[in-house]
LUMFIFI-246194 format. One record per residue (C-alpha): residue in one letter; x, y, z. Coordinates in steps of 0.02 Angstrom, whole numbers. Layout:
BEGIN
[rec "A"; [X; Y; Z]],
...
end
This chain:
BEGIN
[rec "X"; [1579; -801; -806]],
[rec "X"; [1622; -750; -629]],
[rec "X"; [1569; -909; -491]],
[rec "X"; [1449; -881; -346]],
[rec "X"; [1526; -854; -186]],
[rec "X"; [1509; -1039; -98]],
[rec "X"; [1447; -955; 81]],
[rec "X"; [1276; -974; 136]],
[rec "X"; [1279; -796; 163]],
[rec "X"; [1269; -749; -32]],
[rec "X"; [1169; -574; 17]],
[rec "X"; [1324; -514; 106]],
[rec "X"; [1498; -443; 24]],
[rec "X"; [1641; -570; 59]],
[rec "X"; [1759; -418; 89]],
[rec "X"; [1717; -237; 176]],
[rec "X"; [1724; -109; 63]],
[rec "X"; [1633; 50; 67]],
[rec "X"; [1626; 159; -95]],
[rec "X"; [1614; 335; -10]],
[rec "X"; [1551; 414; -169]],
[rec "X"; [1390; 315; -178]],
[rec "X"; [1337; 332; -8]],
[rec "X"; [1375; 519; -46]],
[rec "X"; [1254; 511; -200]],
[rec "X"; [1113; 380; -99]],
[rec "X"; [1107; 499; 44]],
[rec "X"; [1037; 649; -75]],
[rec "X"; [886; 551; -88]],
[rec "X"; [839; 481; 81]],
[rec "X"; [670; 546; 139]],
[rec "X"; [651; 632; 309]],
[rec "X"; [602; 521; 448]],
[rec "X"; [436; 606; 448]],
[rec "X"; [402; 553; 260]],
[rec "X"; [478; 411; 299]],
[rec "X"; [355; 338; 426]],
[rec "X"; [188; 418; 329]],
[rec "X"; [264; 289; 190]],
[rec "X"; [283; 138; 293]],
[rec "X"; [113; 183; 380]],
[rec "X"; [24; 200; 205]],
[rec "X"; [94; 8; 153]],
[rec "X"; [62; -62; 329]],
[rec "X"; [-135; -11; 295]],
[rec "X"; [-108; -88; 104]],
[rec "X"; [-41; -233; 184]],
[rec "X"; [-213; -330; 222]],
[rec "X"; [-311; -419; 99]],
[rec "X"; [-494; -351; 168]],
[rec "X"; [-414; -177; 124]],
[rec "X"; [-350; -225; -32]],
[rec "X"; [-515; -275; -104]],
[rec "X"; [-599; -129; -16]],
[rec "X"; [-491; -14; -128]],
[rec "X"; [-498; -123; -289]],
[rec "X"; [-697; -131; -260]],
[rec "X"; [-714; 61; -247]],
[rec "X"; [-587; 82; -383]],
[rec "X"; [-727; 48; -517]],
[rec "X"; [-868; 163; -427]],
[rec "X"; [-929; 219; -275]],
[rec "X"; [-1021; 113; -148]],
[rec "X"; [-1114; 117; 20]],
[rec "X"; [-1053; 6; 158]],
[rec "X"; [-1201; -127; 134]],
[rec "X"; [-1157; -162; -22]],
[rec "X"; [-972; -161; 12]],
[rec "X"; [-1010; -273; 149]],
[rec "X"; [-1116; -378; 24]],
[rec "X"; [-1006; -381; -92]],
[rec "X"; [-854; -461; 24]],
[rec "X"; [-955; -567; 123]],
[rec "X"; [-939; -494; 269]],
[rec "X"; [-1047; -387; 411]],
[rec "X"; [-1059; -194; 401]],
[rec "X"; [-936; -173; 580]],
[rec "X"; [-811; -271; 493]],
[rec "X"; [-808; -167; 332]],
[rec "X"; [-833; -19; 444]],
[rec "X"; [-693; -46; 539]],
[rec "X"; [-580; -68; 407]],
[rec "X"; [-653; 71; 298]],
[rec "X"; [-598; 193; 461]],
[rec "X"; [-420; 137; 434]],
[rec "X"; [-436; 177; 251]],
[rec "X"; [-493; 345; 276]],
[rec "X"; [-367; 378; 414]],
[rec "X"; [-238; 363; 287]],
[rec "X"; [-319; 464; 165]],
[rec "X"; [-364; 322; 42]],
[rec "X"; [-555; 312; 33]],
[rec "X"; [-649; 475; 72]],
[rec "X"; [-849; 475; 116]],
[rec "X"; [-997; 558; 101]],
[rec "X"; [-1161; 527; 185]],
[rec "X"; [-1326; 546; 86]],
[rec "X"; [-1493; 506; 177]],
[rec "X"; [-1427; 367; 306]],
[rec "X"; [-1330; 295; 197]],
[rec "X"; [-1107; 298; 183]],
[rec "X"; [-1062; 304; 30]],
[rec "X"; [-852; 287; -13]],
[rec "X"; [-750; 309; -123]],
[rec "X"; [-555; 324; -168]],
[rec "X"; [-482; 468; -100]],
[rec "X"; [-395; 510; -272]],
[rec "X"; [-306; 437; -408]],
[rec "X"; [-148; 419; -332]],
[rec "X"; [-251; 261; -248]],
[rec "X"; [-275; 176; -408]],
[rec "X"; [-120; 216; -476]],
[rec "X"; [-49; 124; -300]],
[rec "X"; [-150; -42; -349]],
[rec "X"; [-103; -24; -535]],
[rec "X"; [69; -22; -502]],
[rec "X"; [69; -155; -354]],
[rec "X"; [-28; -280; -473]],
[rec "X"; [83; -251; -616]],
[rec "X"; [246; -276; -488]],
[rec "X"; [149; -440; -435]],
[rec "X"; [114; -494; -625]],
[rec "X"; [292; -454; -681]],
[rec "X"; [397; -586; -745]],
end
């Protein structure tokens, strides 16, 4: 069985060696820096707990912002706020009825997102 390099630096290659024919083959499937930043945009908003529990919330059934609010524990403005994030990235959509918001997930792509994100979290 081959030993573990002894440096502290055990991410890094001991030796520099680049193998031409799969940087070849890794740049066919780099995204454009456009894509690229709508991605990292799209986790930076998934990347807050309040949001996270916003999505998971409305991923059983639509809801108004009181009982959203309710629901969390927290004031309307606060759930307001970060619903406006979530619907600036196209993950909750809204509809108003009456006086009342009412969200919901933009698609299933959303809960697909939190399936697969829980079941990365859960894996052994």
């Amino acid at each position: 069985m081959p030993k573990e390099p002894e440096s502290k630096d055990c991410d890094m290659c001991e030796i520099y060696h680049v193998h031409q024919d799969m940087i070849n083959k890794s740049k066919l499937h780099l995204l454009d820096e456009k894509t690229t930043g709508h991605l990292a945009d799209t986790f930076k908003i998934l990347g807050d707990p309040t949001r996270i529990k916003i999505l998971t919330i409305l991923s059983n059934d639509e809801m108004c912002v009181c009982d959203i609010a309710a629901t969390l524990q927290m004031g309307q403005s606060a759930i307001s706020h970060q619903l406006r994030l979530l619907r600036g990235a196209r993950l909750v959509k809204f509809r108003r009825e009456g006086k009342e918001a009412w969200y919901s997930l933009d698609d299933n792509h959303v809960v697909i997102l939190l399936k697969q994100g829980l079941q990365h979290i859960l894996h052994d």
